[in-house]
N, C-alpha and C positions, 0 to 999 in steps of 0.2 A: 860659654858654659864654664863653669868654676869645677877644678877638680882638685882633690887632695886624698889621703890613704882610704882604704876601706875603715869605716866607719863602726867601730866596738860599742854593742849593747852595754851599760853599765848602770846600775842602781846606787849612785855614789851621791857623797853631799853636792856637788855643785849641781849634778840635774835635779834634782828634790827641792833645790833653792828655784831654780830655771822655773820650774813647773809653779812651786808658790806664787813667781815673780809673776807670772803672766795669769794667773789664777786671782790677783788681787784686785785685777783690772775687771773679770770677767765677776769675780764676786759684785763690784764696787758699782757694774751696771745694772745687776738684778736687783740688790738691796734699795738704791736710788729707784729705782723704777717702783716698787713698791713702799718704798717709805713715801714719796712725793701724792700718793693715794689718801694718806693720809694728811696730805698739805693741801688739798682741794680745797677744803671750806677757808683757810685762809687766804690762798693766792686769789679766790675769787673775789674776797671782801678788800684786799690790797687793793688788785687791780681792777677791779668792777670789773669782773668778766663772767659769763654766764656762763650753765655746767658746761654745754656742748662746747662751749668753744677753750675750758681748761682741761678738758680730755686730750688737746693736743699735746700736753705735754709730755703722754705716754704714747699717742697715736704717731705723732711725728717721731718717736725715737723707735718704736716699732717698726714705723717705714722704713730708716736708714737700715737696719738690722735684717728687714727683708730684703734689700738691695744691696747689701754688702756680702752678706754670707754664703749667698750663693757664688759669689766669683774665688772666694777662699783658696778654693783647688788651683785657681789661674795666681793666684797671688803667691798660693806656693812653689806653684813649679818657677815661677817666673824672680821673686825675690829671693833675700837669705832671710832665716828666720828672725838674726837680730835685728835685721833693718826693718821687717814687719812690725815686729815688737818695739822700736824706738816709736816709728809712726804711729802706730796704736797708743801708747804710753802718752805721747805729747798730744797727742788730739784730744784725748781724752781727759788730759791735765787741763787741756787748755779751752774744753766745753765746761769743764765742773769749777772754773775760773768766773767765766763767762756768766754762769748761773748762779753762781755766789754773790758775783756784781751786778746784777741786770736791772737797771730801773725801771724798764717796762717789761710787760708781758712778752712780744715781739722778740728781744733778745735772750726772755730765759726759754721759749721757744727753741732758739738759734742752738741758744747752748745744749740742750738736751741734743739735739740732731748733731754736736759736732761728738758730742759723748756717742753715740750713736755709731759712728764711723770706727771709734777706736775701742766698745767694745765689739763691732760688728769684725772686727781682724781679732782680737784676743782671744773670745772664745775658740771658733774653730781652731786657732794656732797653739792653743794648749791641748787641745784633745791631739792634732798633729804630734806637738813632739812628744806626748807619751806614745802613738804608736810608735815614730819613728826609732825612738829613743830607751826606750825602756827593755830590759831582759823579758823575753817570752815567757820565760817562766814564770814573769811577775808582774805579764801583762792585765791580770783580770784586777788583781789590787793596785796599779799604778791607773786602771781607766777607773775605779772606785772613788781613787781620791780625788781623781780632779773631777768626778761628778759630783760630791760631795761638795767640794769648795761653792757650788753653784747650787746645788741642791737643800745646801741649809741657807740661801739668801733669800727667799720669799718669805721664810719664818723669822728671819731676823730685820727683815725693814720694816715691814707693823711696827714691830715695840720699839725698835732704834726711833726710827721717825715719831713714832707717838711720845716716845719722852726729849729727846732732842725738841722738836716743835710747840710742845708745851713748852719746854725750859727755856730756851731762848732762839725761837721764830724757826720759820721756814730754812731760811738761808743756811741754819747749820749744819745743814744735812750734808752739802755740799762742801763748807770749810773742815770738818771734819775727815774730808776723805784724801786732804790735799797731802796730807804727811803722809801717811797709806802709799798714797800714788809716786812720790818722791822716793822713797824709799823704794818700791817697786822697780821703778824704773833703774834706777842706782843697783838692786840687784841682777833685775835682767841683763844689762847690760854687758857687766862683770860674769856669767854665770851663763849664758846660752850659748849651745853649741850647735852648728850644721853638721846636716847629718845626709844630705843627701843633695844632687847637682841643682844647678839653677842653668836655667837657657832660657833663651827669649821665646815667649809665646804668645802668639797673636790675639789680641782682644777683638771682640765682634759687639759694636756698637747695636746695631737689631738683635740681639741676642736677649744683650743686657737689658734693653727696653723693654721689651715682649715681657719678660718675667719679671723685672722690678716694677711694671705697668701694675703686672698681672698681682702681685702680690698687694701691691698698692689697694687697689680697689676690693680685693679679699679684706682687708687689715679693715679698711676704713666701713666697707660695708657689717663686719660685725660690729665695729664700733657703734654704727649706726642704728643698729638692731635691738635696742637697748631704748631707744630715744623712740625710732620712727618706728618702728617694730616688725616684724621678723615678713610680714609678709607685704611691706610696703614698697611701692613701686622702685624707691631709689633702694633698697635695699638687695629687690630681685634681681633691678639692672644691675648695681655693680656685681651681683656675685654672677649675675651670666656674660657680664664684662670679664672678669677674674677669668673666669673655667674657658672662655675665646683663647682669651692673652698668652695663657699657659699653654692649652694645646697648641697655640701656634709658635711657643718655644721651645715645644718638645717636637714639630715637626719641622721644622730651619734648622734646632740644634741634631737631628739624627741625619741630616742631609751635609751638615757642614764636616770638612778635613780639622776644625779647629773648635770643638763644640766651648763654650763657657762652662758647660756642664756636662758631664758623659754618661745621657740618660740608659746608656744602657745597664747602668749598676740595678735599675728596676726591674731585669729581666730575671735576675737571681731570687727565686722568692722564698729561701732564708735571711737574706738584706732585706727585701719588700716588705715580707710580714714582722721583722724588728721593727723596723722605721715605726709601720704602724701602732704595735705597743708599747712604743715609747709615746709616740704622740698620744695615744687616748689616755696614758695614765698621767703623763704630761698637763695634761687640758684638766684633770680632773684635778690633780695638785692646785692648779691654780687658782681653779675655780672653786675649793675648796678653801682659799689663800684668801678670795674673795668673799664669801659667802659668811664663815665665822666671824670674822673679825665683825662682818655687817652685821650679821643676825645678832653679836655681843651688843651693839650701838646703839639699833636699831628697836628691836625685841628684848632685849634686857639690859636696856639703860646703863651701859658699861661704858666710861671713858675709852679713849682714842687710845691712853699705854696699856691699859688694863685689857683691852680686847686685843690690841695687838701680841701682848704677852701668852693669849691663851695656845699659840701655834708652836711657844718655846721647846715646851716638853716633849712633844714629835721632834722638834730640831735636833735636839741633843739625842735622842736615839735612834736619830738615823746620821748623825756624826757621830757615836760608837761603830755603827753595826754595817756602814756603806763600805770601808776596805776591806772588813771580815766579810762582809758577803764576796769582793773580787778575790781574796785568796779560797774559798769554798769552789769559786770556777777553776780556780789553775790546779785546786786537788782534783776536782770531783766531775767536769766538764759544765755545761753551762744546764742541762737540761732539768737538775733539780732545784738551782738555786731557784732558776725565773719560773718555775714550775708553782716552786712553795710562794714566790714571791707576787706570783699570780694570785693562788687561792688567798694573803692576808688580804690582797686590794679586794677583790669581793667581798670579803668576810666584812673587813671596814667598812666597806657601803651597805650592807645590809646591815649593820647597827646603824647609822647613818639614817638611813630610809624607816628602821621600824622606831626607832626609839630619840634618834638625835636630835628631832627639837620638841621632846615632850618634857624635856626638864630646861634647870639651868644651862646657858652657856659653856659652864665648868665641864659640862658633859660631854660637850662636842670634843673639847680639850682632851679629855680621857680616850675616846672612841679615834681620834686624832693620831695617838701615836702610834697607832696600828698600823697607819700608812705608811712610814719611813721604815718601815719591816718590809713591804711590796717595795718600795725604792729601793732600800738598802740589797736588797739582794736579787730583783730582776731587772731597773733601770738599766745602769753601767751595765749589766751583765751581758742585757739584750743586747747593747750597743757594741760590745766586747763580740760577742756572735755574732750579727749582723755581719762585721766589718770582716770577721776573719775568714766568711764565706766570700771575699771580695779578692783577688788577685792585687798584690803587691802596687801595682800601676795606677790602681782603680781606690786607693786608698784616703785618698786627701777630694777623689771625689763623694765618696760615700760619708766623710766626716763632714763635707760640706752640707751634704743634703741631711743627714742627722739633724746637727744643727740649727740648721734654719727651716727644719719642718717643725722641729722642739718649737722655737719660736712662733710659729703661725701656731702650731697647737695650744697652747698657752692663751695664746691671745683670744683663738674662739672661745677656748674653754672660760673663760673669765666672761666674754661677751655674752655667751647663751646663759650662763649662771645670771650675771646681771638682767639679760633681757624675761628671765623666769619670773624673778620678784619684780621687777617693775611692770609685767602683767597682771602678776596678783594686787601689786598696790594700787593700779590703774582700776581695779575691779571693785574694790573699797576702799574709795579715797578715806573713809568717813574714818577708817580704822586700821592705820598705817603698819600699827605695830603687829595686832594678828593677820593682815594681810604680807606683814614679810614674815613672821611664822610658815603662811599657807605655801608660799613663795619659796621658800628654803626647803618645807617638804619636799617640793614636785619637784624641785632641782636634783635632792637627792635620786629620790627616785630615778631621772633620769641617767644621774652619773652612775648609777646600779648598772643599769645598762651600757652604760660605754665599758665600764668596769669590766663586765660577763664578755664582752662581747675581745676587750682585750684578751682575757685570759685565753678565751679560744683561740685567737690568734697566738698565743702567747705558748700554746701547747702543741699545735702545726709547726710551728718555726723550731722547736725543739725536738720532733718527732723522731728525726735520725740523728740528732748529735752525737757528735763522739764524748766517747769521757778523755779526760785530763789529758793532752799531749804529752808525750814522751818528750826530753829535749833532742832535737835535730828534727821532731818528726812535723813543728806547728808549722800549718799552710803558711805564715809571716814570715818563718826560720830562714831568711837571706840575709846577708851582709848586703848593707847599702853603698855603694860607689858614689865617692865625690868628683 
């Protein structure tokens, strides 16, 4: 075990660099992930490959991210942050290498899965050192910004990728990100600090299987859902494969001295009910991520930068207003920011549902930045409460399962939105365009629902919160031993 003095909270330049450094990585996998959405029509025509089979480009980097993030928690008790952050950093450099160069389909494949590995360690390891690391008092804005870092990369790969890909091909999406990554790394290095002991801790090979199986066949069966459709045989099997997989790593992992994952954080249900509205507003970001940009293309004949651009103006007002919502938690406690943050996400989807595709595109755009109002101040927030109901110990497993539930949610949510419209275009082939109209309705619609149903959650989980900690008095308020 490594030890050295107790370990001082400070909000100074070099952790503000730390947090960017490892932030750049975690931005650099969500932007690629949705700008390459927009490289579909050409990688297919490059490499003669058909839809299903250049879905893996996101399906495979989704699987490594389901099977990395869950061990997060074993990675940090068991590593130091900077040797995390070095691994991550190079893997990562050296999938989006890979992918720049690939002359077949097969190795840009490769390379998305090795990017995969090294944002499937950055993410959770930035959420980590702002808990470990950042002043209490400045915990609700220090978990703001680094949601934020992550939070405006679905809105900025559209338009990056659409005008990059117009201007000079696929591939630039990736050389683009190499000086990013360089420079990253070159800070992290310089600039992270530990902050808490490391000792060895046993990995459990069934563990890991059981739930990276289990996620596996979740990921691929929405993917699938879309193509084969929601009620088709290989759809139902993997998803009643997935729901086995999992209960049987939530009963191996509650019997084991050494879990991979310490499912008891679910028993807390102020952590339970976050998770859950994170994920539903999560799924609904995404799939809103997906949806406009399509219905722009699709139903009103909008280039690939020009639809991608229409997500901008949400972006930017939820990079104003996502740290002011976490210092609103450290004045005011968490229960009105997520409260108010609640009511815009329904409000947004009931314009959405009654009026969003009766006009232009430019309207969805308008009705749009309504959402990073709901981000900007109940996202991070929930996930700020969630964690602080969680005991000291229990802390690197809660950001693990954060994490990588964000991830699976995300991923349905994009999949049911997709599999909405390609039911309605499936219903009139003859008339593509009002059939993704009728398609984008009924999605909305649906995400109303997911919407209401978060806020409920989202007002149960807040029920007894305290207002603003006093300093010495926050449940986190310990000095960390190295």
């Amino acid at each position: 075990m490594s030890a050295s003095p107790a370990f001082e909270r400070r909000l100074d330049v070099r952790f503000l660099i730390a947090v960017v450094a490892i932030g750049v990585m975690s931005f650099a996998g969500v932007v690629v992930e949705t700008a390459m959405n927009i490289a579909f029509p050409a990688l297919m025509r490059e490499f003669d490959v058909a839809t299903s089979t250049v879905q893996w480009i996101t399906t495979g980097y989704l699987l490594v991210l389901a099977a990395i993030m869950p061990i997060s928690s074993l990675l940090n008790r068991r590593f130091r942050t900077r040797t995390l952050f070095v691994f991550a950093g190079v893997a990562f450099l050296l999938g989006t290498l890979l992918c720049a160069l690939a002359p077949g389909f097969v190795l840009l494949v490769g390379g998305r899965l090795i990017q995969g590995v090294g944002a499937g360690i950055a993410l959770p390891l930035m959420f980590n050192l702002v808990l470990e690391q950042a002043p209490l008092d400045r915990l609700g804005m220090m978990m703001g910004i680094a949601t934020l870092i992550t939070a405006i990369a679905p809105a900025v790969g559209p338009s990056l990728g659409g005008f990059l890909i117009g201007a000079y091909g696929w591939r630039s999406v990736f050389w683009c990100l190499v000086p990013f990554l360089l420079i990253s790394l070159a800070l992290g290095i310089a600039t992270i600090r530990q902050s808490h002991p490391t000792a060895p801790a046993p990995f459990s090979p069934l563990q890991f299987v059981l739930l990276a199986s289990g996620f596996t066949a979740l990921v691929i069966a929405t993917s699938s859902a879309s193509t084969a459709g929601v009620t088709s045989p290989r759809v139902l099997g993997l998803l009643a494969l997935a729901v086995a997989l999992v209960a049987a790593f939530c009963l191996v992992s509650a019997r084991s001295r050494t879990p991979l994952l310490r499912i008891g954080i679910f028993r807390r249900p102020v952590f339970t009910l976050s998770v859950l509205y994170v994920v539903l507003i999560q799924a609904t970001v995404l799939a809103l991520g997906y949806l406009i940009p399509y219905y722009a293309q699709v139903a009103g004949s909008m280039d690939s930068f020009s639809a991608g651009c229409l997500l901008l103006p949400g972006c930017i007002v939820g990079a104003c207003l996502t740290p002011f919502g976490g210092r609103v938690l450290d004045a005011l406690g968490p229960a009105r920011p997520i409260r108010i943050g609640a009511v815009f996400g329904v409000a947004t989807m009931v314009l959405f549902a009654l009026i969003g595709t009766a006009g232009s595109a430019t309207r969805m755009a308008w009705i749009y930045i309504l959402l990073p109002i709901c981000q900007g101040l109940s996202v991070s927030n929930s996930m700020t409460h969630g964690l602080r109901s969680l005991p000291d110990s229990l802390q690197a497993d809660g950001n693990a399962a954060f994490n990588t539930i964000q991830q699976l949610g995300g991923a349905i949510g994009t999949a049911v939105a997709a599999t909405i419209v390609a039911m309605a275009q499936a219903a009139r082939p003859d008339a593509v365009a009002a059939a993704t109209v009728d398609g984008t309705r009924t999605a909305m619609w649906v995400f109303l629902g997911v919407v209401a149903v978060a806020a409920l959650l989202a007002g149960i989980a807040t029920a007894r919160a305290p207002h603003a900690h006093k300093p010495g008095t926050h449940p986190l308020h310990r000095n960390r031993h190295l």
